[in-house]
C-alpha positions as a Markdown table, in Angstrom:
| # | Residue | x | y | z |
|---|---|---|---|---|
| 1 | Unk | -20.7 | -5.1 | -3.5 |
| 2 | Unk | -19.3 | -6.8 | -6.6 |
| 3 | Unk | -16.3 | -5.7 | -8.8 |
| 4 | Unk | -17.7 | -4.7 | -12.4 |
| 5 | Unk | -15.4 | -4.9 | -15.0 |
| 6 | Unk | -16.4 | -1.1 | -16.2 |
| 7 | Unk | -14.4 | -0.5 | -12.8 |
| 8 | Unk | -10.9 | -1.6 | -14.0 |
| 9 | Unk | -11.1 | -1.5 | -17.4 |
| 10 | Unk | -7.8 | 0.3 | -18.1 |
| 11 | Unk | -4.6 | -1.3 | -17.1 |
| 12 | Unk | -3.1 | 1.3 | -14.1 |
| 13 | Unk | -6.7 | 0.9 | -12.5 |
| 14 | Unk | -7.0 | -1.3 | -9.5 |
| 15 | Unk | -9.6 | -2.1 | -6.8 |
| 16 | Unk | -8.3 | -3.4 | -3.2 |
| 17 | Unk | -10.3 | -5.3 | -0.8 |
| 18 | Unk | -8.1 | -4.1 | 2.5 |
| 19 | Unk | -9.0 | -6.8 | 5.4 |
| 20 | Unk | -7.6 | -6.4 | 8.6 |
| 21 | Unk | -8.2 | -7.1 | 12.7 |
| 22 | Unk | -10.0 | -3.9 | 13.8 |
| 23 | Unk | -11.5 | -0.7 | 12.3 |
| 24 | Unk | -8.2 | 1.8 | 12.8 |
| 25 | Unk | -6.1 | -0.7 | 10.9 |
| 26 | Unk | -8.0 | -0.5 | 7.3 |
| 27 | Unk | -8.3 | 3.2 | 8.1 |
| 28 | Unk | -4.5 | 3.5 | 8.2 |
| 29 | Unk | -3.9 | 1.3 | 5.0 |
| 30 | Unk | -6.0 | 3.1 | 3.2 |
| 31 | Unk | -4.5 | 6.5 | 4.2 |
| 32 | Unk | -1.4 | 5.1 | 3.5 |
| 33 | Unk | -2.5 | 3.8 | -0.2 |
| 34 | Unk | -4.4 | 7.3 | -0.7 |
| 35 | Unk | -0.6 | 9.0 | 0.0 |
| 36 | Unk | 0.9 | 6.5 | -2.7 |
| 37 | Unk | -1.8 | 6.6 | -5.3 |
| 38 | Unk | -5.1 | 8.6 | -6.8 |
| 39 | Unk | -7.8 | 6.3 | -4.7 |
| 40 | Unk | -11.2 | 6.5 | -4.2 |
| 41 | Unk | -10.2 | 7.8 | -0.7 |
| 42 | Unk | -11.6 | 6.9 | 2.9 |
| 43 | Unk | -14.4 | 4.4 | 2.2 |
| 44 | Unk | -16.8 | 2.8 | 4.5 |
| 45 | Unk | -15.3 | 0.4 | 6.8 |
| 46 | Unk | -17.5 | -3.1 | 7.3 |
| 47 | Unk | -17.7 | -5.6 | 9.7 |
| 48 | Unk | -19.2 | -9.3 | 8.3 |
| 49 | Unk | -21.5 | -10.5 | 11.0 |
| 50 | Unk | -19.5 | -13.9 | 12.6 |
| 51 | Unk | -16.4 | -13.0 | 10.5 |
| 52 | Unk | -13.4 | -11.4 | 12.8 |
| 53 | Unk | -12.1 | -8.6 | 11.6 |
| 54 | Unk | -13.1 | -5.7 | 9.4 |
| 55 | Unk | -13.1 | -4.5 | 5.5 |
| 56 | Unk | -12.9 | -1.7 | 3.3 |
| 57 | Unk | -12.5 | -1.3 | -0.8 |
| 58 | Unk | -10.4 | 0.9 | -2.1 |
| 59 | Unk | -9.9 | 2.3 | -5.7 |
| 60 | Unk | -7.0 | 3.4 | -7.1 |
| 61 | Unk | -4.8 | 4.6 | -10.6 |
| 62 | Unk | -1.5 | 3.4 | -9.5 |
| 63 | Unk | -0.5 | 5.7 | -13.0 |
| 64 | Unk | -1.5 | 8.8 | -11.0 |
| 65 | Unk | 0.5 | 10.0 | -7.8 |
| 66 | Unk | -1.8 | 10.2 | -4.6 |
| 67 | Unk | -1.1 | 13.1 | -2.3 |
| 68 | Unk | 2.0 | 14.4 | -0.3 |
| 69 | Unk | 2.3 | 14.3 | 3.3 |
């Protein structure tokens, strides 16, 4: 999946490649980004084949407050 530059075209929008040891880790980050930011929410989490660890990308507006715990 590439980044297009449609996708962050206004400053404020970001796109985050979370990379991390196991599944429940990226999960949790990106729980933790959607509480801080408007993000594209809980993505799919992928594993490269003969890579350790896993990935997820996330969206966000850092201009736009995500949701309250």
């Amino acid at each position: 999946m590439g980044i297009d530059e449609q996708h962050i075209a206004e400053p404020g929008l970001v796109v985050l490649e979370v990379a991390a040891a196991d599944e429940g880790t990226v999960r949790a980050v990106m729980e933790g980004l959607q509480r801080q930011w408007a993000t594209s929410g809980i993505t799919p989490v992928w594993r490269t084949p003969g890579e350790p660890g896993a990935r997820a990308r996330v969206y966000a507006d850092v201009r736009r407050s995500g949701t309250t715990p």
